[in-house]
N, CA, C and O atoms as a MOPAC input file, in Angstrom:
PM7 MOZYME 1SCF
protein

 N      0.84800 1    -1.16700 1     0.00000 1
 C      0.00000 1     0.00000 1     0.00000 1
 C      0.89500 1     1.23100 1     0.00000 1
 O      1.97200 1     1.22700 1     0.59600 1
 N      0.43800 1     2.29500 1    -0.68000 1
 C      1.40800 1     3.50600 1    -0.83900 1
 C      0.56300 1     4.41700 1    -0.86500 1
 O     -0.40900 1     4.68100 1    -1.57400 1
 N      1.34300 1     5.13200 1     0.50600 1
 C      0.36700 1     6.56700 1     1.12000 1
 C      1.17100 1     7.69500 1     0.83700 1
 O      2.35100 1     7.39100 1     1.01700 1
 N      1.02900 1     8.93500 1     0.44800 1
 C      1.66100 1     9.64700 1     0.46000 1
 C      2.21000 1    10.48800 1     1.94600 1
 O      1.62200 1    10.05000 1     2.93500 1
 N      3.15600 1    11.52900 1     2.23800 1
 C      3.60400 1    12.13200 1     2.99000 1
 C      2.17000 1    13.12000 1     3.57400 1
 O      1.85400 1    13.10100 1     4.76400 1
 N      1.56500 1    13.77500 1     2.75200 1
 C      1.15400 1    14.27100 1     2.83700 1
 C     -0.48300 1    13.93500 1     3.39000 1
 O     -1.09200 1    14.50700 1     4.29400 1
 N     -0.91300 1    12.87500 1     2.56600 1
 C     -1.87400 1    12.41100 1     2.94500 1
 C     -2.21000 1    11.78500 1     4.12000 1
 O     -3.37600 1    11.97300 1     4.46800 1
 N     -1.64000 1    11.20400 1     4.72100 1
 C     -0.49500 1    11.24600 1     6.13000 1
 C     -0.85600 1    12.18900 1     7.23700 1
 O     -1.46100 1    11.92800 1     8.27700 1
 N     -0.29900 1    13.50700 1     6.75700 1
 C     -0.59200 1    14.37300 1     8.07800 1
 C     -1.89600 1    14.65700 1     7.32200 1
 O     -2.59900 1    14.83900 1     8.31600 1
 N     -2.50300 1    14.78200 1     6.56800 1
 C     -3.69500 1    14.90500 1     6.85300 1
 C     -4.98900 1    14.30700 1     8.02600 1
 O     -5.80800 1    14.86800 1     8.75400 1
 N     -4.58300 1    12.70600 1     7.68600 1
 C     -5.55100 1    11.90800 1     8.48000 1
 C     -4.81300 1    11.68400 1     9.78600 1
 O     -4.99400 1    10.60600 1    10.35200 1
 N     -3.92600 1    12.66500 1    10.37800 1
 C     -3.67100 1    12.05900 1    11.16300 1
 C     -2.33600 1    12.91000 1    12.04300 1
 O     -1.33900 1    13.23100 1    11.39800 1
 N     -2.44000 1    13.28600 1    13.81300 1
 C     -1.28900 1    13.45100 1    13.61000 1
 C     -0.26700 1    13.55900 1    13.12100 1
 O     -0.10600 1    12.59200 1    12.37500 1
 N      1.14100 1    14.65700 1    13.09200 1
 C      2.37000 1    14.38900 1    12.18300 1
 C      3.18500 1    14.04400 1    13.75400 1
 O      3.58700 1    14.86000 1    14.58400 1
 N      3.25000 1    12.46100 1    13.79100 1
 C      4.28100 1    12.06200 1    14.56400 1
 C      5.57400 1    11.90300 1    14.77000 1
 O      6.18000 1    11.39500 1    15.71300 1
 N      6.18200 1    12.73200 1    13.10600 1
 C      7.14300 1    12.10700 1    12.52200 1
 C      8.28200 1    13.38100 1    12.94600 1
 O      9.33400 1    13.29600 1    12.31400 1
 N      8.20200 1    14.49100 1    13.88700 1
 C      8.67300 1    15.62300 1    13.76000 1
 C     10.07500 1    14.79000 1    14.93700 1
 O     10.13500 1    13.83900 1    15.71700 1
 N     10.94300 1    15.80500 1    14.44400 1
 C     12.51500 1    14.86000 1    15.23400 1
 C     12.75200 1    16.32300 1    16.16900 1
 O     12.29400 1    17.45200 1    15.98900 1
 N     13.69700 1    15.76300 1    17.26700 1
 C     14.20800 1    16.52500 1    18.05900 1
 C     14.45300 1    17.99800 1    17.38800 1
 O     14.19700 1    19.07400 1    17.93000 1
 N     15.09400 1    17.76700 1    15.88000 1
 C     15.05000 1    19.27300 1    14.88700 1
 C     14.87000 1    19.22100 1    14.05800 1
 O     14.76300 1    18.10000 1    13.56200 1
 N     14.67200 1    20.55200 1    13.13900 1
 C     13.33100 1    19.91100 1    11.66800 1
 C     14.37100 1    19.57000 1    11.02800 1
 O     13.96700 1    18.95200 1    10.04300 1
 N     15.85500 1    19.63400 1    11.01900 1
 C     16.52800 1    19.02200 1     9.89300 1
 C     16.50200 1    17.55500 1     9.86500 1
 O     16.51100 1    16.93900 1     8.79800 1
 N     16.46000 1    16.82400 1    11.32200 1
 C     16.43600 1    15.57400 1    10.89800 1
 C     15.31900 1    15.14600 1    10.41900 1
 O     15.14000 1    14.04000 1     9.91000 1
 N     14.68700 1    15.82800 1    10.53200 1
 C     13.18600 1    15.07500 1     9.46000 1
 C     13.35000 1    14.93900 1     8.64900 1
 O     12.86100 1    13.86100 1     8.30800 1
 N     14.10700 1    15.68700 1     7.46200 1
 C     13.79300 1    16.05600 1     6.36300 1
 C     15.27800 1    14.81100 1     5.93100 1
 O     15.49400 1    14.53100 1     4.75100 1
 N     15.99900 1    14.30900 1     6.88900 1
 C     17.53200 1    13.93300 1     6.56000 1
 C     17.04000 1    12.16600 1     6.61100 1
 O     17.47500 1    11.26200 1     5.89800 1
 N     15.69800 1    12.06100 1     8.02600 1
 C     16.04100 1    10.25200 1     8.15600 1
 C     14.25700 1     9.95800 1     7.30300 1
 O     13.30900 1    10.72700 1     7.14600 1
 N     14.49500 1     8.25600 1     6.86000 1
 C     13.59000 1     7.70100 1     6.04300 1
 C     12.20600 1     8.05200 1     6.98000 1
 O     12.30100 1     8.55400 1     8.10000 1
 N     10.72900 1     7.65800 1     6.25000 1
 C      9.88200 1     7.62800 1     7.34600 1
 C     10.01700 1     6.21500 1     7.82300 1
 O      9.83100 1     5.97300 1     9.01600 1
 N     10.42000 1     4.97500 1     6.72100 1
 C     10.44900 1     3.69700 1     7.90600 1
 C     11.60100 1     3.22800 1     7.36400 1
 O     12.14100 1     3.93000 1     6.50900 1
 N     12.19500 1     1.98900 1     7.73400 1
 C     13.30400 1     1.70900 1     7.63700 1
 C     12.82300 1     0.09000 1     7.02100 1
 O     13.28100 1    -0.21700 1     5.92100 1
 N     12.12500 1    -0.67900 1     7.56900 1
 C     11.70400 1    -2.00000 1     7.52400 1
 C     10.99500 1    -2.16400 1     5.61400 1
 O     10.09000 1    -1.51200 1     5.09300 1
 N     11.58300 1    -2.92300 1     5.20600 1
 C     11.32700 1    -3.69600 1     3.71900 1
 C     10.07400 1    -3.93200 1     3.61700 1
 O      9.68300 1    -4.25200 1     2.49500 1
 N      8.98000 1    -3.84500 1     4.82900 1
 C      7.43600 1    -3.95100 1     4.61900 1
 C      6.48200 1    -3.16500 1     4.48700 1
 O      5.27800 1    -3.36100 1     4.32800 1
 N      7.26300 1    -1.99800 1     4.58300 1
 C      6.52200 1    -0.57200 1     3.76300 1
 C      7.13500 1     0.12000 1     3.26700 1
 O      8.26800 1     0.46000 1     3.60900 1
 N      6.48700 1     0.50900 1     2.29100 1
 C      6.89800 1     1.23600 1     1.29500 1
 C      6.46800 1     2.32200 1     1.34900 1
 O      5.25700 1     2.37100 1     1.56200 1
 N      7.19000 1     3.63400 1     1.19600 1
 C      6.76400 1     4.93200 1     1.37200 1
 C      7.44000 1     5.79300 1     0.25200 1
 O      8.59000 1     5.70700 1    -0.17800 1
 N      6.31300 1     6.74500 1    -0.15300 1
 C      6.56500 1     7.96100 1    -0.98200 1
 C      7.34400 1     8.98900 1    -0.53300 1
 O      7.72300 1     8.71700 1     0.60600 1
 N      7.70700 1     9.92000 1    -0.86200 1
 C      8.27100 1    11.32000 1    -0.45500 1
 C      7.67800 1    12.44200 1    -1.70800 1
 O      7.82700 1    12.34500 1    -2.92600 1
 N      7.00700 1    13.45500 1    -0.96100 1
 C      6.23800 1    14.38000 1    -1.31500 1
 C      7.05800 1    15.51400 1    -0.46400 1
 O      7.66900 1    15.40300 1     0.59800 1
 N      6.89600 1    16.39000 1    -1.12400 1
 C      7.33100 1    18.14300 1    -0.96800 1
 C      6.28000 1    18.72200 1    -0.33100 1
 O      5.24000 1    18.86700 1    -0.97400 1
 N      6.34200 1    19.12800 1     0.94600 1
 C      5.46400 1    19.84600 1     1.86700 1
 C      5.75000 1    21.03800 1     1.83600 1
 O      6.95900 1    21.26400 1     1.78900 1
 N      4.86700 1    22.18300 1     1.84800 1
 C      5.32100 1    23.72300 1     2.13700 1
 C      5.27100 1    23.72700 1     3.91000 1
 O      4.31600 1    23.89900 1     4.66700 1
 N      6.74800 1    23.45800 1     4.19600 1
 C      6.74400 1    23.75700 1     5.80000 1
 C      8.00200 1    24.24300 1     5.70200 1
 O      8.85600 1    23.62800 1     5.06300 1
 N      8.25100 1    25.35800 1     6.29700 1
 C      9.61400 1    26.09300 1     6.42800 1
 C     10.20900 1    25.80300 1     7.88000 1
 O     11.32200 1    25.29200 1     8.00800 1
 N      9.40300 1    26.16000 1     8.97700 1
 C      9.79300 1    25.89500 1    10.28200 1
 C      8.46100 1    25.40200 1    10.71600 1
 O      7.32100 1    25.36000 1    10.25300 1
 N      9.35500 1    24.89300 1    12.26700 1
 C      8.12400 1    23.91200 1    13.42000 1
 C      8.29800 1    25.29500 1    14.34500 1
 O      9.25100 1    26.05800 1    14.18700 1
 N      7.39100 1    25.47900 1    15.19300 1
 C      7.50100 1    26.17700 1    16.54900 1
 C      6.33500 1    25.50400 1    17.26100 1
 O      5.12300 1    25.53900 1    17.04900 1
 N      7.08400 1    24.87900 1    18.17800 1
 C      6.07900 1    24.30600 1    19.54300 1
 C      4.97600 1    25.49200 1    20.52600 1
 O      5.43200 1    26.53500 1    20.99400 1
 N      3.82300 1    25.16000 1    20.65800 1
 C      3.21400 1    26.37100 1    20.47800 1
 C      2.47700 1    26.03400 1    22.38000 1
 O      2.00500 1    24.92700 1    22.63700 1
 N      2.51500 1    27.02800 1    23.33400 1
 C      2.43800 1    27.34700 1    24.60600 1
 C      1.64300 1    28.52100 1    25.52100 1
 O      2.07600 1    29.61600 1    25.88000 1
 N      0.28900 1    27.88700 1    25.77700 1
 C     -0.02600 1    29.20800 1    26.02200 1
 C     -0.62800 1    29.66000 1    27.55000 1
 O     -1.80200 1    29.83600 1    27.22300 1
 N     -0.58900 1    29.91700 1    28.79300 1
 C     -0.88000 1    29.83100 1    30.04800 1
 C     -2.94900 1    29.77500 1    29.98900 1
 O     -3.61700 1    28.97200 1    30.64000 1
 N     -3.51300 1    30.82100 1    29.06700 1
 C     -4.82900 1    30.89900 1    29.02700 1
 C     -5.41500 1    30.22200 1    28.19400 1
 O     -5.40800 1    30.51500 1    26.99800 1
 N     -6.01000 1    29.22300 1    28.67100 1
 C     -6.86000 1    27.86900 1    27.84000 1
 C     -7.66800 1    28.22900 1    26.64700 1
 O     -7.74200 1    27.62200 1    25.57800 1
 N     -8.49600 1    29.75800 1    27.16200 1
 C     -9.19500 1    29.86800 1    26.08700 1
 C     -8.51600 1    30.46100 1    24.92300 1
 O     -8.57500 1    30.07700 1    23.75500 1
 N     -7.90900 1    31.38600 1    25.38300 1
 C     -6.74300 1    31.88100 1    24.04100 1
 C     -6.20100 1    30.92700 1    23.55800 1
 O     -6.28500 1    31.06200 1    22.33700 1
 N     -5.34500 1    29.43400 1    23.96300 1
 C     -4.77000 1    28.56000 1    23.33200 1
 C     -6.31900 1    27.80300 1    22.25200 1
 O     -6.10300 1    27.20900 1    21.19600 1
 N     -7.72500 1    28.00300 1    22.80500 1
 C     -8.17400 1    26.93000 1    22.02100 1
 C     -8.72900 1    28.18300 1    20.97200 1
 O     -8.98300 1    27.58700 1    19.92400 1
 N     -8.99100 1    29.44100 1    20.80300 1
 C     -8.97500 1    30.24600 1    19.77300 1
 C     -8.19900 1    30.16000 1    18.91000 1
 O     -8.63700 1    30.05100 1    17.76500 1
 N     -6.92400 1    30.17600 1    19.11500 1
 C     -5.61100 1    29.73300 1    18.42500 1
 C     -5.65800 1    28.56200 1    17.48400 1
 O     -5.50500 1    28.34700 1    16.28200 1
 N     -5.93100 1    27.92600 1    18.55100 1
 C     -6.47300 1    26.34700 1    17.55400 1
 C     -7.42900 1    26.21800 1    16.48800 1
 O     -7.39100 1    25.42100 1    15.55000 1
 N     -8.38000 1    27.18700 1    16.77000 1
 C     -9.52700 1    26.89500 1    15.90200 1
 C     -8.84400 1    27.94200 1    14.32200 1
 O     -8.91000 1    27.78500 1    13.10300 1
 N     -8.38700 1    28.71100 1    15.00600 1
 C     -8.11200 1    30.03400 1    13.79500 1
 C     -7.20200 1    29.03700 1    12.88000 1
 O     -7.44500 1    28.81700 1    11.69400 1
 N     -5.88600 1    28.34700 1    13.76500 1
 C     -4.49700 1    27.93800 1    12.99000 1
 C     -5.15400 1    26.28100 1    12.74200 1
 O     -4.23800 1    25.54900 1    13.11800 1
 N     -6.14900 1    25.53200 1    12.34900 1
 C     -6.15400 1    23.89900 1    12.73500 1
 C     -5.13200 1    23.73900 1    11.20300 1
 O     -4.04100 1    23.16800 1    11.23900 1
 N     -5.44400 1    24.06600 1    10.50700 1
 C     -4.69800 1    23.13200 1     8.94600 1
 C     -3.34000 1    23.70900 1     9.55500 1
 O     -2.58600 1    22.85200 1     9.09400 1
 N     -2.60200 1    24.46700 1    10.18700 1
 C     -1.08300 1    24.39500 1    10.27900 1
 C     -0.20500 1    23.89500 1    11.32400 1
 O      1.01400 1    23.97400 1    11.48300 1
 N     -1.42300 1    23.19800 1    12.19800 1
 C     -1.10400 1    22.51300 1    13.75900 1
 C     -1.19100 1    21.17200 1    13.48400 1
 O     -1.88800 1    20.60700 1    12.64100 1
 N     -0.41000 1    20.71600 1    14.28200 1
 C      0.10600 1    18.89100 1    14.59400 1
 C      0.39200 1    18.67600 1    15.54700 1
 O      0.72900 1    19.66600 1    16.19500 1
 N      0.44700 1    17.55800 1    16.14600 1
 C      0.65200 1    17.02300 1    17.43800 1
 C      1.86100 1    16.02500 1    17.26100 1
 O      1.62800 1    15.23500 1    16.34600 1
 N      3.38800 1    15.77800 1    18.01800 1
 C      4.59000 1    15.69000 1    18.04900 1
 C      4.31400 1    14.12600 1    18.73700 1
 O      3.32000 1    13.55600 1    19.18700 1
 N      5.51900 1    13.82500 1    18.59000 1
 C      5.67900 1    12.24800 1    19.04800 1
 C      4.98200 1    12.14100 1    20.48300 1
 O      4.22100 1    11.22100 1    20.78000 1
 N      5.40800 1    13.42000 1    21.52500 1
 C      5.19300 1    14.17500 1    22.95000 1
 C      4.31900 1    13.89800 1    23.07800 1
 O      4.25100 1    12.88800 1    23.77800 1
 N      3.10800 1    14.39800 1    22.63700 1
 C      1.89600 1    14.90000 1    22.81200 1
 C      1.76200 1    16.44900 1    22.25300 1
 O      0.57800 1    16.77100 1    22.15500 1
 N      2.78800 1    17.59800 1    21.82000 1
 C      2.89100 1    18.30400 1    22.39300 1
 C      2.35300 1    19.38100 1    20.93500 1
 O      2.96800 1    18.90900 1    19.97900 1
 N      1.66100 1    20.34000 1    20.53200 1
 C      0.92600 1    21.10900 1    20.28800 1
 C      2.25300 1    21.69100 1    19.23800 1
 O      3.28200 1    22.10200 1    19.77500 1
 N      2.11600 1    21.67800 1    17.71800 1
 C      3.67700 1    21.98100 1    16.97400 1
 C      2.75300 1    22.75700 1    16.10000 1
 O      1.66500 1    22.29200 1    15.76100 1
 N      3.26500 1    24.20300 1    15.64800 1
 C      2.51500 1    24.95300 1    14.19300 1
 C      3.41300 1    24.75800 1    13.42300 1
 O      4.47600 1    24.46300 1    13.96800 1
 N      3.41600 1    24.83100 1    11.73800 1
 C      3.89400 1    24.37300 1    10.92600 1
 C      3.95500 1    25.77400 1     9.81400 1
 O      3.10300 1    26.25100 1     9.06500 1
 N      4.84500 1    26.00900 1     9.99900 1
 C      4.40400 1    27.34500 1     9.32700 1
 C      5.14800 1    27.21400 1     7.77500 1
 O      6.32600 1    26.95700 1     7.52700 1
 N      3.98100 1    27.49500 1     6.80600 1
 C      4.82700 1    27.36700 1     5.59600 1
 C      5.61400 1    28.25800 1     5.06900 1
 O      6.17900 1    27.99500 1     4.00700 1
 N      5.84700 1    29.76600 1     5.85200 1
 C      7.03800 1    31.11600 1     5.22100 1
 C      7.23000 1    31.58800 1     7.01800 1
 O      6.64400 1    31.29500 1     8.06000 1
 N      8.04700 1    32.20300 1     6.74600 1
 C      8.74300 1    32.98100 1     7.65800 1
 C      7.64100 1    33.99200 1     8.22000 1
 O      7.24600 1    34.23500 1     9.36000 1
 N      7.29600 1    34.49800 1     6.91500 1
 C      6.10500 1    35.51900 1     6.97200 1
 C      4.83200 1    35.01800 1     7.39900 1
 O      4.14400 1    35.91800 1     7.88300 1
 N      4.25500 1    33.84300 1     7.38800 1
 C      3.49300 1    33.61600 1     7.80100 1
 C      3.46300 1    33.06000 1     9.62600 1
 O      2.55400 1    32.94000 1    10.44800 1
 N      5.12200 1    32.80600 1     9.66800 1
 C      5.12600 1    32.43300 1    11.33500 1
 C      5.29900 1    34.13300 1    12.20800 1
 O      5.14000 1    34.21000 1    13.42600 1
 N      5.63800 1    35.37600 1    11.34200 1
 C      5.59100 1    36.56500 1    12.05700 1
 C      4.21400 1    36.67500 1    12.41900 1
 O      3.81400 1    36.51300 1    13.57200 1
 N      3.22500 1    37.04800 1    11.09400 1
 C      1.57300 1    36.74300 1    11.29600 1
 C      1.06700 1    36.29200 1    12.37100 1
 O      0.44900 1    37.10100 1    13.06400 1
 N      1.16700 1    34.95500 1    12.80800 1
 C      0.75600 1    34.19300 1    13.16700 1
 C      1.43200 1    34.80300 1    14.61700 1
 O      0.64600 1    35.53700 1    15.21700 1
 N      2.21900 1    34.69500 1    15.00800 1
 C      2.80400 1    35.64200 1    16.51300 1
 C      2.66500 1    36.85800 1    16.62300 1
 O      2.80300 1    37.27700 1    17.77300 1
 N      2.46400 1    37.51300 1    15.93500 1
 C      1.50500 1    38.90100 1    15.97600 1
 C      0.65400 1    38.89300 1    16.18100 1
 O      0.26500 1    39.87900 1    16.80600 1
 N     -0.56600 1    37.60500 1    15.79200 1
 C     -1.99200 1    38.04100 1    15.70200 1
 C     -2.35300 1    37.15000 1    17.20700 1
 O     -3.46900 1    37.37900 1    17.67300 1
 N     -1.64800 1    36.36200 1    17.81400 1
 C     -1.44500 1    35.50100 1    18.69600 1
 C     -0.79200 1    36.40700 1    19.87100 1
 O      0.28700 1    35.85100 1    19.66500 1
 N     -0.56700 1    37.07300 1    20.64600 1
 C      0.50100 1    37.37300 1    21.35300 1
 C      0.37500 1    36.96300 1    22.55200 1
 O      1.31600 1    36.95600 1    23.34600 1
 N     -0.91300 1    36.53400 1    22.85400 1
 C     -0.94000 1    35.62500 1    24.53100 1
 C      0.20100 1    34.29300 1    24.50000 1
 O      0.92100 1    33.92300 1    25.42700 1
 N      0.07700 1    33.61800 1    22.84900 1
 C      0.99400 1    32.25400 1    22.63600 1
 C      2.41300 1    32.63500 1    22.59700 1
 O      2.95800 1    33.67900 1    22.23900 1
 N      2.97000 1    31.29400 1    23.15000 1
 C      4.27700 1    31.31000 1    23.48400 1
 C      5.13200 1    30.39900 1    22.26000 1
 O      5.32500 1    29.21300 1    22.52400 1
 N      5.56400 1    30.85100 1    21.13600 1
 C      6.17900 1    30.01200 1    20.47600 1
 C      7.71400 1    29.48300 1    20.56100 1
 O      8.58100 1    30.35100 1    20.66000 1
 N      7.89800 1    28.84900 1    20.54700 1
 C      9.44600 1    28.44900 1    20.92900 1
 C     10.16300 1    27.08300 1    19.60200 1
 O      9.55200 1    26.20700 1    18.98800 1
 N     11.60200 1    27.44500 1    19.59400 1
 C     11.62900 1    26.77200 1    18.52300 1
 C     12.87300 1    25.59900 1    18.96700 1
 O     13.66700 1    25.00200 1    18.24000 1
 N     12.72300 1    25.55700 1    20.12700 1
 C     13.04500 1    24.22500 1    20.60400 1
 C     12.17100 1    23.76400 1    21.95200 1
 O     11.46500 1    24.52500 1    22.61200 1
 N     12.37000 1    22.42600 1    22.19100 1
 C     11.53700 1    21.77400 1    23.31100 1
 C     12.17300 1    20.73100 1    23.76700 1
 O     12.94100 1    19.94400 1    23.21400 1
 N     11.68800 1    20.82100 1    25.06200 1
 C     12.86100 1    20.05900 1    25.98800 1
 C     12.41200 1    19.01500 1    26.46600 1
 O     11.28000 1    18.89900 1    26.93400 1
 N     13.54700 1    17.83500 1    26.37400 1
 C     13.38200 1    16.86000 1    26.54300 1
 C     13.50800 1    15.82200 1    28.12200 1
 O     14.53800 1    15.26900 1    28.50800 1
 N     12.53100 1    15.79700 1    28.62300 1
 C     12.45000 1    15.52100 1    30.05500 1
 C     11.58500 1    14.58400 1    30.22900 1
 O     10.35900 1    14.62500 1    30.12500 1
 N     12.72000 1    13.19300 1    30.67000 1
 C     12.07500 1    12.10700 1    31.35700 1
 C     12.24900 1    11.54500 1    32.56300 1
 O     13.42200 1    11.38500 1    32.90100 1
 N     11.47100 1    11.22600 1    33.25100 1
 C     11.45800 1    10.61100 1    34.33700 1
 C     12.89600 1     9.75700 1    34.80500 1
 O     13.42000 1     9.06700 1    33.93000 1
 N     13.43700 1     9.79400 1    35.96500 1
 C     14.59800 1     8.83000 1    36.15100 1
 C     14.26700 1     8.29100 1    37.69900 1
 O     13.67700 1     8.92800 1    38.57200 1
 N     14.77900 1     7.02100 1    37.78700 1
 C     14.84800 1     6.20300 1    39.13300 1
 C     16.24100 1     6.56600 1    39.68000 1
 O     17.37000 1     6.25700 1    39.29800 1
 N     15.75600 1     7.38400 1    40.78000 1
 C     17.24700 1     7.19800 1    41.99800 1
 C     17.91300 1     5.70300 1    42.66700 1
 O     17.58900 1     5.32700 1    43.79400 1
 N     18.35400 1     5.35200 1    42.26900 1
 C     19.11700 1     4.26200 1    43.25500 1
 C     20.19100 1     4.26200 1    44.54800 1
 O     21.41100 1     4.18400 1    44.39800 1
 N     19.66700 1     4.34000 1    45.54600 1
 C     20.74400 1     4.07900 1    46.98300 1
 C     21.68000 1     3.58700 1    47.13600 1
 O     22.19200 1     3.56800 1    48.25600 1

């Protein structure tokens, strides 16, 4: 079966976003000989992980931005901005949101005595 890239984040979360957008664009989407995958040209210039303290402003946000938002391997709320110019826009017209263009990686650890 052969899905495109694109068709992809359509139906569905983009789970595929890496610690930085270059490695996305650098590693396969699978590695295993039992699928087969396309590569399609997306208009995405940058990721910015998107943060906002007031619920309702974050879900306004959401409703205004849904076709340029995805959800990260995390869980974690990513806009996809296809120009530069459109990620100024978008933080201008937003200014309660907190965009950031990295995110930190924090897991749980067991102390041992």
């Amino acid at each position: 079966m052969r899905a495109s890239l694109s068709s992809q984040i359509l139906r569905k979360p983009l789970f595929l976003l890496a610690r930085t957008w270059e490695n996305l664009r650098l590693r396969p989407l699978c590695s295993s000989p039992l699928f087969k995958a396309a590569f399609e040209n997306v208009a995405i210039t940058t990721a910015r992980w998107v943060h906002c303290e007031n619920a309702k402003k974050l879900e306004q946000f959401r409703e205004k931005n849904a076709c340029h938002l995805a959800i990260d391997a995390a869980g974690e709320l990513v806009y996809l901005a296809p120009s530069r110019v459109n990620l100024q826009l978008a933080q201008e017209r937003a200014p309660d949101v907190r965009f950031a263009a990295t995110r930190e990686h924090a897991s749980t650890a067991t102390l041992v005595a």
